[in-house]
C-alpha positions in Angstrom: -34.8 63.9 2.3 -37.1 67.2 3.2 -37.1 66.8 6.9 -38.0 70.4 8.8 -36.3 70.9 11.8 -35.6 74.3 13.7 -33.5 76.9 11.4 -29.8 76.6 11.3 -27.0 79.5 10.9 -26.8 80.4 7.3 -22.7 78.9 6.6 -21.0 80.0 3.5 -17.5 79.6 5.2 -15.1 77.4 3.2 -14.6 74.1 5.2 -11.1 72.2 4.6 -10.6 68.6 4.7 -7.4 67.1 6.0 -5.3 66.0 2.6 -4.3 62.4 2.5 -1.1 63.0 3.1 1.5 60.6 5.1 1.7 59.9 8.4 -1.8 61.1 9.2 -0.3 64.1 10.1 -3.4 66.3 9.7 -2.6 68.9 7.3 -4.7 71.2 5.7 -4.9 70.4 1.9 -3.2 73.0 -0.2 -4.6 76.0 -1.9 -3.9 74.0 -5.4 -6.1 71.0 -4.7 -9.4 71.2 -6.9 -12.3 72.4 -4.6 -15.8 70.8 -4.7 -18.9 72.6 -3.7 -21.7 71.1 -1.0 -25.1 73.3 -0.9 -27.5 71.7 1.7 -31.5 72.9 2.6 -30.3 73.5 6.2 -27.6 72.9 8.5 -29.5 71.4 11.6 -31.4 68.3 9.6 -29.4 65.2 10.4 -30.0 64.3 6.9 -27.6 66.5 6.1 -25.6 66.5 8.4 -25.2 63.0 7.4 -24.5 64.0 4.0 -21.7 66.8 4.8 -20.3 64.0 6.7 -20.2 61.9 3.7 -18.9 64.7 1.5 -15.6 65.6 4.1 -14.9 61.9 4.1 -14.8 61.8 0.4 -12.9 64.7 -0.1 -10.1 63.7 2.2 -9.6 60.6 0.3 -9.3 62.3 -2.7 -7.1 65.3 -1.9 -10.0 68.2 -2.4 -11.0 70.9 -0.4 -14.7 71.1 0.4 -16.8 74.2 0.8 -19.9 73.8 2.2 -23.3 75.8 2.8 -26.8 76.0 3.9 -29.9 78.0 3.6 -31.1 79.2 6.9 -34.3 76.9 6.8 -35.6 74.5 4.1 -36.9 76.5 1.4 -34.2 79.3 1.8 -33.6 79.7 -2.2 -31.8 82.9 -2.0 -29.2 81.6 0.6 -28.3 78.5 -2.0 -28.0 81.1 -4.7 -25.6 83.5 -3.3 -23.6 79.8 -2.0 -23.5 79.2 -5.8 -22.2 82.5 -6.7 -19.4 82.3 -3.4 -18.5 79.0 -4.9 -18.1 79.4 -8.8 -16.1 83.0 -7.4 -13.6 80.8 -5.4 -12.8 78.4 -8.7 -15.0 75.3 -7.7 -14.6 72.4 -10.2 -18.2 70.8 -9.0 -21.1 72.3 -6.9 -23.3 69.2 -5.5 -26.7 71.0 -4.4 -30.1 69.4 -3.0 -32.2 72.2 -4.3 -34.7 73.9 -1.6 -36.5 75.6 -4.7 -36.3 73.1 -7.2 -37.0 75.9 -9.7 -36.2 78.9 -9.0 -32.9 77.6 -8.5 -32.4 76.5 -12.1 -31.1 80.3 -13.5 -28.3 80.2 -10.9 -27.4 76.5 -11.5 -26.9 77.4 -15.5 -24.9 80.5 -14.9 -22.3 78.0 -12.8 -22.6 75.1 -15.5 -22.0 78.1 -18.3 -18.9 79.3 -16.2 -17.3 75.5 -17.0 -18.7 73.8 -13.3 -19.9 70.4 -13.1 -23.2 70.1 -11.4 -25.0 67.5 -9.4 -27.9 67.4 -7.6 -28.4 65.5 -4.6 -31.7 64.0 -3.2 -33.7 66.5 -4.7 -34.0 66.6 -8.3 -34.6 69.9 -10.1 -37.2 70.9 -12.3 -36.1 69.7 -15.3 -34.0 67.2 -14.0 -31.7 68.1 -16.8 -30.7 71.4 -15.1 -27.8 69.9 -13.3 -25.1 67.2 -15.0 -26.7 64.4 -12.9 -28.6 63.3 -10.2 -27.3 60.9 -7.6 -30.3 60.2 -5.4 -32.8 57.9 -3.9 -35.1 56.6 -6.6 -38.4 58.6 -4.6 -41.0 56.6 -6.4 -40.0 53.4 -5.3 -39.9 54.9 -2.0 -43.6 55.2 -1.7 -44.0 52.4 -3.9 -42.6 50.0 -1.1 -44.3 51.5 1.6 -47.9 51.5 -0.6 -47.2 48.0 -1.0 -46.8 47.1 2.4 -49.4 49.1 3.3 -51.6 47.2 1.2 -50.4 44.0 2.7 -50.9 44.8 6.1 -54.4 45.9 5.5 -55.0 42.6 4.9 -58.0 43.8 3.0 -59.7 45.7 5.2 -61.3 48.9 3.8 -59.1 51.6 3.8 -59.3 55.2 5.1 -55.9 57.3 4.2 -54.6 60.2 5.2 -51.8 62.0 3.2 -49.4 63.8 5.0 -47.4 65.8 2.1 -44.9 67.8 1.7 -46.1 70.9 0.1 -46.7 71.8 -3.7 -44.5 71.8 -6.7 -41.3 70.2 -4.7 -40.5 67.0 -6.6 -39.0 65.1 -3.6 -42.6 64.8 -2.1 -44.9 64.6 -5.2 -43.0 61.4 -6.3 -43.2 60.2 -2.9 -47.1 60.4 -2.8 -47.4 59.2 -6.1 -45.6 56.0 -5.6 -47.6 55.7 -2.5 -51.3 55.6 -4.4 -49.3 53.7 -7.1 -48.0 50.8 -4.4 -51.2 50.7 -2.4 -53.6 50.2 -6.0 -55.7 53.4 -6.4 -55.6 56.6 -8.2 -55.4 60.4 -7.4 -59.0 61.6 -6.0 -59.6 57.3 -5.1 -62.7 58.0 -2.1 -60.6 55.6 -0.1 -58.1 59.2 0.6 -60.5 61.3 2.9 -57.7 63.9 3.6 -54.6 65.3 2.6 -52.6 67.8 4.1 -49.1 69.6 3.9 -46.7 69.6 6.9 -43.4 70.8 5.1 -41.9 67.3 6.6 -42.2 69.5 9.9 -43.3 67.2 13.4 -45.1 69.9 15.0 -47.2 70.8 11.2 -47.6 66.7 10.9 -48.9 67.0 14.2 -51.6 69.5 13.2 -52.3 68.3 9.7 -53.1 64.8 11.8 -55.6 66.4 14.0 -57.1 68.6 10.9 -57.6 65.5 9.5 -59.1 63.3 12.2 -61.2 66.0 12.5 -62.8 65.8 8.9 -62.6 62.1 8.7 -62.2 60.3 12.3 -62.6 57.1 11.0 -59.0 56.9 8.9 -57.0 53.8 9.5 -54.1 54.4 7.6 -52.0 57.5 6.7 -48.8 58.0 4.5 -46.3 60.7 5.4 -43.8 62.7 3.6 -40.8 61.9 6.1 -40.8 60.4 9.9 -41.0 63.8 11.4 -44.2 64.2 9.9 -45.1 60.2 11.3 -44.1 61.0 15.0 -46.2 64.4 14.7 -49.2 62.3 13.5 -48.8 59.5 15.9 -48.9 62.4 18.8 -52.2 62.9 17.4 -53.3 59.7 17.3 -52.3 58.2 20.5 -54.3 61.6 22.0 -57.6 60.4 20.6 -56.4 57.0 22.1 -56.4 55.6 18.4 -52.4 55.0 18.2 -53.2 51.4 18.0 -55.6 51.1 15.4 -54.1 52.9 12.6 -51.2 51.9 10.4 -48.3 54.6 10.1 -46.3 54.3 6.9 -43.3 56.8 6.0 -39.9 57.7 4.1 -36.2 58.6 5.3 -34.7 55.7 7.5 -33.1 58.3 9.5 -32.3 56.7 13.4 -34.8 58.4 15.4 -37.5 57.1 12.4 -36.0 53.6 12.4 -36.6 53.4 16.5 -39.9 54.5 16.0 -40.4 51.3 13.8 -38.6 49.4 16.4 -41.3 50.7 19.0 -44.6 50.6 16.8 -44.9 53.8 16.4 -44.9 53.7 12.6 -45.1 50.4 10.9 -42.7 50.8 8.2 -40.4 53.2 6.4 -38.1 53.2 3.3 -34.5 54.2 4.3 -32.5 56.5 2.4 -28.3 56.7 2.1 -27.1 60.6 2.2 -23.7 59.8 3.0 -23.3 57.5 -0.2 -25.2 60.7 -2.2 -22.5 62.9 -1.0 -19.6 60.9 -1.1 -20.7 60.0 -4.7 -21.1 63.0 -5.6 -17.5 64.0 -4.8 -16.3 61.3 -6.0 -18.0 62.0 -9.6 -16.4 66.1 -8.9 -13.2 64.3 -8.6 -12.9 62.0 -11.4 -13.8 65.6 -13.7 -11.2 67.5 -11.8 -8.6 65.0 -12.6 -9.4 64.1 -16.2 -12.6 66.6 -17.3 -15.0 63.7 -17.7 -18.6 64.8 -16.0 -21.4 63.0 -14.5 -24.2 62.3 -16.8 -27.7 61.4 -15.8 -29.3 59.5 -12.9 -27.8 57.3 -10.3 -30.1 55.8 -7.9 -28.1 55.7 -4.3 -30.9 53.1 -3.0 -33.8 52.6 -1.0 -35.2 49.4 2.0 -38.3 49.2 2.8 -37.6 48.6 7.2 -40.4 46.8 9.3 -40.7 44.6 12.1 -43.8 43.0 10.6 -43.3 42.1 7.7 -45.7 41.4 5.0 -46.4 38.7 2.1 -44.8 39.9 -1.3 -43.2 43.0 -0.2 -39.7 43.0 0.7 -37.7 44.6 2.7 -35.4 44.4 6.5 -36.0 44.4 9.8 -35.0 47.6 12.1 -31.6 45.3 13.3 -30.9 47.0 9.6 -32.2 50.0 9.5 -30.4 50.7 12.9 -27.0 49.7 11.5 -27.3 51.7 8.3 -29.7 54.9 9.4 -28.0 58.8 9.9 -29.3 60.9 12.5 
């Protein structure tokens, strides 16, 4: 998940879970339980608040003692590097990171695997993948593959005129997105059916501006993609200024609750929802079982991903926002 939203408080403070211990009595856990590491993009996204969420749980229920930190905004490499250092200092047995730099992060992430701590990343894969010891994420591809296939659907045929509302270059996350989007909807990179593309860091206010940058080169568009619901409300803003909110299809990715609403209102027509909290607890779960008995997480694990709509489409599956409302974060 890339959502932007306004800079959180750089935390590199060491946040204890409550050990399972009897009677519920609410004791810390003790300086001897293994510690597991939980580096986010920011603090503020609900994304990831979702996911530290999911990471506490997880660590209660399996004796640990979580440390968790941020950068101050989403792209804040330096902050996730000097968490990584605090944490391999303070004896972490894992580090579970979703990478704001998914390469300049890669010298730091060996440095802790060569110092004997298991890696994972989270959401966001690094570049290689191989970097870390796994992956558990949402399987982006299919993400945009969904909503490119419903977006097909609902066009019903009708000529299309997309906008892309990116991410930004060379950040995995959003470049798998968009390419499962072309690849669900049927046309290639450079297709003349995509009259404009534009980056919006996953920001509302940028999606907001990339959408009127856009309408501006091509005013005829009927359909745009987006990066992350953030990005969708900040284009429907646009739209519904021009008075063309109703005649353009809205597709996106995250299935976070304010997104899912905006389905359940019109606003955007569909969305594939993403699980953080099962990535993070996962993920400490994984930390756990290699505390305990030293085997590590290998490879990929796809956490999942449902396509939500209200109007659904012929050949394309997915749930309605009754279902996206029950399972989103946010």
């Amino acid at each position: 998940m890339i959502a932007k939203l306004s800079a959180g408080l750089l935390a590199t403070a060491l946040l204890v879970t409550a050990c399972g211990g009897s009677g519920g009595s609410g004791e810390s856990t003790s300086s001897s339980a293994a510690k597991v590491g939980l580096i986010t993009k920011t603090e503020t996204n609900p994304f990831f608040v979702k996911m530290k969420e999911g990471a506490q749980k997880a660590a209660q229920a399996n004796g640990m003692e979580l440390m968790s930190a941020a950068g101050k905004f989403d792209g804040d490499n330096a902050a996730q590097i000097t968490a990584i250092e605090n944490m391999v200092a303070a004896g972490v047995k894992g580090i579970l990171i979703t990478p704001s730099d998914t390469k300049a992060i890669v010298p730091a992430i060996k440095k802790a695997r060569d110092a004997g701590v298991m890696v994972i990343a989270l959401d966001t894969p690094t570049e290689p993948q191989d970097a870390t010891d796994a992956l558990f994420a949402t399987d982006n591809l299919k993400a945009g593959e969904l909503i490119g296939q419903y977006a097909k659907g609902a066009m019903a045929g009708k000529p299309a005129k997309i906008a892309t509302l990116d991410l930004a270059p060379g950040i995995t996350v959003g470049q798998l997105r968009h390419d499962g989007f072309l690849k669900g909807f049927g046309v290639a990179e450079g297709d003349p059916s995509i009259v404009c593309s534009q980056d919006t860091r996953g920001d509302q206010a940028k999606g907001q501006t990339a959408m009127e940058n856009c309408l501006q080169k091509a005013p005829d568009i009927n359909l745009v993609y987006t990066i992350n619901e953030p990005a969708a409300l900040g284009a429907y803003t646009a739209l519904k200024a021009k008075g063309r909110e109703k005649d353009v299809l809205i597709v996106s990715v995250d299935g976070g609750c304010t997104g899912t609403k905006a389905v359940q209102s019109g606003q955007i027509a569909a969305t594939s929802q993403q699980y953080p909290l099962k990535m993070a607890e996962d993920g400490v779960k994984a930390v756990a079982t290699f505390a305990k008995g030293g085997q590590k997480a290998a490879g990929y694990t796809d956490t999942g991903v449902t396509l939500i709509t209200d109007k659904a489409v012929s050949g394309v599956e997915g749930k309605d926002t009754a279902f996206g409302l029950a399972n989103c974060w946010g």
